[in-house]
PyMOL Python script that loads the backbone (N, CA, C, O; Angstrom):
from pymol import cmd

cmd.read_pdbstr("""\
ATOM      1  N   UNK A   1      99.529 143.290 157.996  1.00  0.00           N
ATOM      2  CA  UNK A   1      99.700 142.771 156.651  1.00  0.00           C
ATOM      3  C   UNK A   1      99.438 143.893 155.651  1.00  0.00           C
ATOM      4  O   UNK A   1      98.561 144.722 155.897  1.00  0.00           O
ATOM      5  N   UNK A   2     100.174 143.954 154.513  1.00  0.00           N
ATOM      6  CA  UNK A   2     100.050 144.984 153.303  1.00  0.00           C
ATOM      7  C   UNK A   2     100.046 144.399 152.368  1.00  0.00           C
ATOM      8  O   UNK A   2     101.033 143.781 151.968  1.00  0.00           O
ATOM      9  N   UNK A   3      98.645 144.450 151.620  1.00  0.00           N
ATOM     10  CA  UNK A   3      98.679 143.835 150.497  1.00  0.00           C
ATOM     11  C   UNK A   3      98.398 144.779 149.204  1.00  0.00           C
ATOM     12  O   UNK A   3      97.454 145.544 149.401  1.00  0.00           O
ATOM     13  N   UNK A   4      98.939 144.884 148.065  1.00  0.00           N
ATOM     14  CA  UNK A   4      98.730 145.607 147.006  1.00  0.00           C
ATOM     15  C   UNK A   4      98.566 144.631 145.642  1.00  0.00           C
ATOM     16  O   UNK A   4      98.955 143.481 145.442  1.00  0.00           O
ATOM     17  N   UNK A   5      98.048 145.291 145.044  1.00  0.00           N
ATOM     18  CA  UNK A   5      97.602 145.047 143.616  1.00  0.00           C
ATOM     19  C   UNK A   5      97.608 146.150 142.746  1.00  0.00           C
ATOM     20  O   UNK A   5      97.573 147.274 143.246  1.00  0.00           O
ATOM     21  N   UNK A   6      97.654 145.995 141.345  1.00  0.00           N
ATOM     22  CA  UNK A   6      97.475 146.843 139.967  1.00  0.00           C
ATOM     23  C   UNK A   6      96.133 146.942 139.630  1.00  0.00           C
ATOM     24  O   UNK A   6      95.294 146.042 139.603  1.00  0.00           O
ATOM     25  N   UNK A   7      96.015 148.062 139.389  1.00  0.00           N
ATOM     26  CA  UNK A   7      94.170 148.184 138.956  1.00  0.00           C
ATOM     27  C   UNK A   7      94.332 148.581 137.678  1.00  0.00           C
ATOM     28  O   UNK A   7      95.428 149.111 137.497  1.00  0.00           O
ATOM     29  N   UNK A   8      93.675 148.522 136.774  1.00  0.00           N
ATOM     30  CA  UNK A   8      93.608 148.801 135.610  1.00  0.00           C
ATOM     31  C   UNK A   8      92.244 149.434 135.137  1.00  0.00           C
ATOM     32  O   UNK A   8      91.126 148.933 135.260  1.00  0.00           O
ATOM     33  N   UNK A   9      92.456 150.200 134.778  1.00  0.00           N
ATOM     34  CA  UNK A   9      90.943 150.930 134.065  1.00  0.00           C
ATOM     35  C   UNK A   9      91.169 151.698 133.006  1.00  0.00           C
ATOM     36  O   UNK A   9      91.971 152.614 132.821  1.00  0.00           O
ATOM     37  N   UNK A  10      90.020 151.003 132.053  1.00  0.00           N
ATOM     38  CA  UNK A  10      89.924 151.751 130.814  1.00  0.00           C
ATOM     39  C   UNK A  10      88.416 152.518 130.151  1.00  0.00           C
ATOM     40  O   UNK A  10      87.348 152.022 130.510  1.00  0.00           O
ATOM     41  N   UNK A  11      88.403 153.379 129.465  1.00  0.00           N
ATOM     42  CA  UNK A  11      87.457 154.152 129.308  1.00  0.00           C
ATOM     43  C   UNK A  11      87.224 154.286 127.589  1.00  0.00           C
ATOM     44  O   UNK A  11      88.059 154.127 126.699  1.00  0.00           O
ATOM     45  N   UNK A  12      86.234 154.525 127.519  1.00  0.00           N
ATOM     46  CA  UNK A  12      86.172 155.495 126.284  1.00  0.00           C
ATOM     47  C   UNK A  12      85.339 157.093 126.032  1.00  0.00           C
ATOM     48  O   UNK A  12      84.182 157.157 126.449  1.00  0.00           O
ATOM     49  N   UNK A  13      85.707 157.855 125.620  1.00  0.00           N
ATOM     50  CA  UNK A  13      85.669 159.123 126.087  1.00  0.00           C
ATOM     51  C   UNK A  13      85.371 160.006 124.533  1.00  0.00           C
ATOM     52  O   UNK A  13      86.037 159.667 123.554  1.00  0.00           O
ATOM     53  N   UNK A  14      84.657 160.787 124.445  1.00  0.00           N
ATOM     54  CA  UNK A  14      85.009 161.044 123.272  1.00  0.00           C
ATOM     55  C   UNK A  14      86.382 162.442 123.008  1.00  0.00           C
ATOM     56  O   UNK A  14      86.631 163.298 123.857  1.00  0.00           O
ATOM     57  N   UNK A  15      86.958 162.349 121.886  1.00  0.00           N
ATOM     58  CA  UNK A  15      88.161 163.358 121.587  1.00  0.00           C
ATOM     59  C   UNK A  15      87.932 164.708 122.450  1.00  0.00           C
ATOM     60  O   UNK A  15      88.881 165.409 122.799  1.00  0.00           O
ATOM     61  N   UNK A  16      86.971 164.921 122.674  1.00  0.00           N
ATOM     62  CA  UNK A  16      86.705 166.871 122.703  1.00  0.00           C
ATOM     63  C   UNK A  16      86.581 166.755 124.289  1.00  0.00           C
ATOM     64  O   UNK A  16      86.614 167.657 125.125  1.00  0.00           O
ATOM     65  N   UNK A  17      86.444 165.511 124.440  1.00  0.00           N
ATOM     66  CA  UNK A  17      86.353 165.609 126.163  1.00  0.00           C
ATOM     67  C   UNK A  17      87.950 164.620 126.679  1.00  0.00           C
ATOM     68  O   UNK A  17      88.182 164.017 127.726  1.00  0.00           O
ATOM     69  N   UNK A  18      88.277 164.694 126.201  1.00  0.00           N
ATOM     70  CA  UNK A  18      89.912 163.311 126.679  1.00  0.00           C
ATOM     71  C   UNK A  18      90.858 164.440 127.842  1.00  0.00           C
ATOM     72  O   UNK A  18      91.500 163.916 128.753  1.00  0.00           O
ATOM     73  N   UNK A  19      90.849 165.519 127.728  1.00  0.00           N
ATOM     74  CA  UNK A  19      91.428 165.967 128.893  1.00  0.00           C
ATOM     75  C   UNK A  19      90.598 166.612 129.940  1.00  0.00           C
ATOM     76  O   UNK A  19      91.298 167.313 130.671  1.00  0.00           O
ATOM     77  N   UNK A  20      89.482 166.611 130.222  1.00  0.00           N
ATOM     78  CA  UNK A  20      88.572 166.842 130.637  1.00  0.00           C
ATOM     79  C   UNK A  20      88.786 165.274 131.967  1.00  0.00           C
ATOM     80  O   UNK A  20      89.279 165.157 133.088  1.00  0.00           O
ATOM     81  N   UNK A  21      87.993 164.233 130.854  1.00  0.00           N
ATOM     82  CA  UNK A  21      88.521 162.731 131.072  1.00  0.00           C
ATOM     83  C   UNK A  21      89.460 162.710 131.924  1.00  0.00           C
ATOM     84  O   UNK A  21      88.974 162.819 133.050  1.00  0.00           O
ATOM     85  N   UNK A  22      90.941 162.594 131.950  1.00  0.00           N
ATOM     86  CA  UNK A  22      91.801 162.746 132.370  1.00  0.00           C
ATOM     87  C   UNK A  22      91.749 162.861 133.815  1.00  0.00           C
ATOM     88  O   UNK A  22      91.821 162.126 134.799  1.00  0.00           O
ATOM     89  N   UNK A  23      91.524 164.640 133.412  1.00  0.00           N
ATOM     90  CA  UNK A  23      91.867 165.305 134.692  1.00  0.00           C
ATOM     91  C   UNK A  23      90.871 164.759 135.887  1.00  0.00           C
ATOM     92  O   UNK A  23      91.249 164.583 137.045  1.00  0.00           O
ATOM     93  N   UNK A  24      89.604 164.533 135.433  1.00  0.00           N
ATOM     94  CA  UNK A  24      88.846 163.762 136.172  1.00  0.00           C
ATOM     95  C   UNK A  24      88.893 162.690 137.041  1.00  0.00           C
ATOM     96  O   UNK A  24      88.334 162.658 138.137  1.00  0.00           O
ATOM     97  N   UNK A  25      89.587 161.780 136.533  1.00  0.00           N
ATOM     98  CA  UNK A  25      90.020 160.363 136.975  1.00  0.00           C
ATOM     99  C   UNK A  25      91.192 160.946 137.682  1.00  0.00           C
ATOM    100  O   UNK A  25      91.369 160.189 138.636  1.00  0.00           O
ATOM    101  N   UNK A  26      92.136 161.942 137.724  1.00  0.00           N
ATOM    102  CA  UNK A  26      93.305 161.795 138.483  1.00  0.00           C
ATOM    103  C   UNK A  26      93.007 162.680 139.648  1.00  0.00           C
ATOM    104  O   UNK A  26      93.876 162.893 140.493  1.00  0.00           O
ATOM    105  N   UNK A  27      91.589 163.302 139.744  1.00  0.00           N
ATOM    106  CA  UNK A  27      91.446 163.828 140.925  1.00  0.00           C
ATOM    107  C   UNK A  27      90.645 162.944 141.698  1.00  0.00           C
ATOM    108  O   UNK A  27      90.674 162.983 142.928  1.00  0.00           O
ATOM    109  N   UNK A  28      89.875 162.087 141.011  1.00  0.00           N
ATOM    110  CA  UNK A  28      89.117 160.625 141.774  1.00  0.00           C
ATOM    111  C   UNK A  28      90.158 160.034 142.434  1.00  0.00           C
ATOM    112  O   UNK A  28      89.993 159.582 143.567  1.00  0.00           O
ATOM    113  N   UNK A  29      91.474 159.968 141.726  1.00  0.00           N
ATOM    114  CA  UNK A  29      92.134 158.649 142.068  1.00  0.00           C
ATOM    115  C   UNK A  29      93.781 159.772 143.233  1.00  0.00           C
ATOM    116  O   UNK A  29      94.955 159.478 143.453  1.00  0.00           O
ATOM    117  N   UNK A  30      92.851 161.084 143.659  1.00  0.00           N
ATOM    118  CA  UNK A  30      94.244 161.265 144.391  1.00  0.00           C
ATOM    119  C   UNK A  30      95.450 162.019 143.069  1.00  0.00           C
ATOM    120  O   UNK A  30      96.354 162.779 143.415  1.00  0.00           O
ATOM    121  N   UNK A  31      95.255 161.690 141.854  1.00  0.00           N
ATOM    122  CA  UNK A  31      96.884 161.567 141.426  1.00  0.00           C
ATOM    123  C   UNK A  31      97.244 163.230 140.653  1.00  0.00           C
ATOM    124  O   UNK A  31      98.344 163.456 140.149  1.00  0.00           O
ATOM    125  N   UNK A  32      96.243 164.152 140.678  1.00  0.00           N
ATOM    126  CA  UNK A  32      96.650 165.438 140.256  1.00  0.00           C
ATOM    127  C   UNK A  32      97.670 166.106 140.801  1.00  0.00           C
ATOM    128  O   UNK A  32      98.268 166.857 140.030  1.00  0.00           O
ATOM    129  N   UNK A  33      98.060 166.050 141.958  1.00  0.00           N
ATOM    130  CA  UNK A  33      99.204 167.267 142.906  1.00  0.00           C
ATOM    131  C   UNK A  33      99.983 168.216 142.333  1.00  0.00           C
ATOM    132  O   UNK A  33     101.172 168.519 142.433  1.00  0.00           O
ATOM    133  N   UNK A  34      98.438 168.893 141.294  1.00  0.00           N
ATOM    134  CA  UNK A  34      99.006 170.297 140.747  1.00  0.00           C
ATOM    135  C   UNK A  34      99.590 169.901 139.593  1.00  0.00           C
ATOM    136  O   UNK A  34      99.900 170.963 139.053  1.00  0.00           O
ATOM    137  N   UNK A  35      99.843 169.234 139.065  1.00  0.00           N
ATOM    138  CA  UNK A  35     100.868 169.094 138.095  1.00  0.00           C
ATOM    139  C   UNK A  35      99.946 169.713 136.536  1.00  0.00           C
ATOM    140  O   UNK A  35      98.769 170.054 136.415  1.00  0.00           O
ATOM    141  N   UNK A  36     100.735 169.675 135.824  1.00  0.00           N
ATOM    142  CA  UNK A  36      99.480 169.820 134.080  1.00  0.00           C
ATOM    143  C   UNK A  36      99.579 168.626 133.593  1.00  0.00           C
ATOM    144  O   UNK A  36     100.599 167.937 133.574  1.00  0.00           O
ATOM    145  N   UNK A  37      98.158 168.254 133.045  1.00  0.00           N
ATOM    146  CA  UNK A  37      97.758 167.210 132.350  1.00  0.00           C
ATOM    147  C   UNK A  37      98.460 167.256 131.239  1.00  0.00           C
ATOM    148  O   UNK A  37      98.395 168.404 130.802  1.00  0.00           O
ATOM    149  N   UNK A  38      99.314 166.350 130.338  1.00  0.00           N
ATOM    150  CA  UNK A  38      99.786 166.389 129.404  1.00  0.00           C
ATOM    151  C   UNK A  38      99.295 164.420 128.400  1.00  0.00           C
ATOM    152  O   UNK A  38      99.419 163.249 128.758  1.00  0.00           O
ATOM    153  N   UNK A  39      98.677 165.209 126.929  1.00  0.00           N
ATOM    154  CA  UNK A  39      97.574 164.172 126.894  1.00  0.00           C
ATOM    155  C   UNK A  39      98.602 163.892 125.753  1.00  0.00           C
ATOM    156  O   UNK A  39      99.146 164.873 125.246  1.00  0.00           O
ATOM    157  N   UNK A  40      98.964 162.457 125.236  1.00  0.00           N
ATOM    158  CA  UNK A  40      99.844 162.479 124.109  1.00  0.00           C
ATOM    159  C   UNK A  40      99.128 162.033 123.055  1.00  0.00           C
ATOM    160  O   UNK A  40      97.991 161.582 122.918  1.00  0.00           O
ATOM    161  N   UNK A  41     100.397 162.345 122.061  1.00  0.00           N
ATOM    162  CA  UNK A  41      99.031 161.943 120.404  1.00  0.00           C
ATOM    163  C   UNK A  41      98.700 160.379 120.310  1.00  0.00           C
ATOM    164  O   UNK A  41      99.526 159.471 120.414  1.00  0.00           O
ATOM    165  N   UNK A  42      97.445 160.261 120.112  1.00  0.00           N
ATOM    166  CA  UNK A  42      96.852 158.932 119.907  1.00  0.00           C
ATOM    167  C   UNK A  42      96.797 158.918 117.819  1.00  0.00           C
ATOM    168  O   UNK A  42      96.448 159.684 116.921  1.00  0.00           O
ATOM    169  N   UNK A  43      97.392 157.519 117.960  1.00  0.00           N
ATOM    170  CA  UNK A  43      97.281 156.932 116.605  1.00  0.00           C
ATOM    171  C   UNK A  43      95.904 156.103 116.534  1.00  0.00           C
ATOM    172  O   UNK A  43      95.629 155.111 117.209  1.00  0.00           O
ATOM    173  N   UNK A  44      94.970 156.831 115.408  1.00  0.00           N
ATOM    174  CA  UNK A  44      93.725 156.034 115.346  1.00  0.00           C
ATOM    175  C   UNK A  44      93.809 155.392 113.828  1.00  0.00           C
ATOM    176  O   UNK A  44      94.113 155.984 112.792  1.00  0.00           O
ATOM    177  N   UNK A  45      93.503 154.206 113.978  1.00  0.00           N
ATOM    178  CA  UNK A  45      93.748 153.170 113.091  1.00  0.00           C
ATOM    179  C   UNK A  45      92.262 152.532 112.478  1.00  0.00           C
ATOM    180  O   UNK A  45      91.731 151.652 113.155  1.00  0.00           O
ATOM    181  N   UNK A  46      91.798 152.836 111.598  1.00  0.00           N
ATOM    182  CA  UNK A  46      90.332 152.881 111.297  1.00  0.00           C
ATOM    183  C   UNK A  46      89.700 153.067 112.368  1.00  0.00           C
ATOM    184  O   UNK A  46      90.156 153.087 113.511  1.00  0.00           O
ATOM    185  N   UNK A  47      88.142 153.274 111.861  1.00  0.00           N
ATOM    186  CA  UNK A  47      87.057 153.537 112.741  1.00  0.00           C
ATOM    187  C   UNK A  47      85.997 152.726 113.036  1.00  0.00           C
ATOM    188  O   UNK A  47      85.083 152.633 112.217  1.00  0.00           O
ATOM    189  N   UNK A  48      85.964 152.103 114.103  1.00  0.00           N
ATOM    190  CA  UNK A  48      84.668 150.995 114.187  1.00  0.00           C
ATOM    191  C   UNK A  48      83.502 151.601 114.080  1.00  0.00           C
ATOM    192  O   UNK A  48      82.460 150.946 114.121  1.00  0.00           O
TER     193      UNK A  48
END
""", "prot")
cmd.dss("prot")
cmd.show_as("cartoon", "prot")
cmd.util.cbc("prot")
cmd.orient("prot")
């Protein structure tokens, strides 16, 4: 039997560390294979 599911995970990180972040989680999760991290622009919409 093969069963799969979607995982979802979310973080908060601060700005100066977000590719740091990143790269982190995609070597936890297997998903780096060399490639470059490419982090896109975030729209911040007030500040809590």
């Amino acid at each position: 039997m093969i069963a799969t599911s979607e995982i979802k995970i979310s973080c908060f990180v601060d700005e100066e560390q977000d590719t740091q972040a990143l790269q982190a989680v995609h070597r936890a999760f297997g998903l780096s294979d060399n490639q470059p991290v490419v982090v896109p622009e975030l729209i911040v919409i007030g500040k809590h």
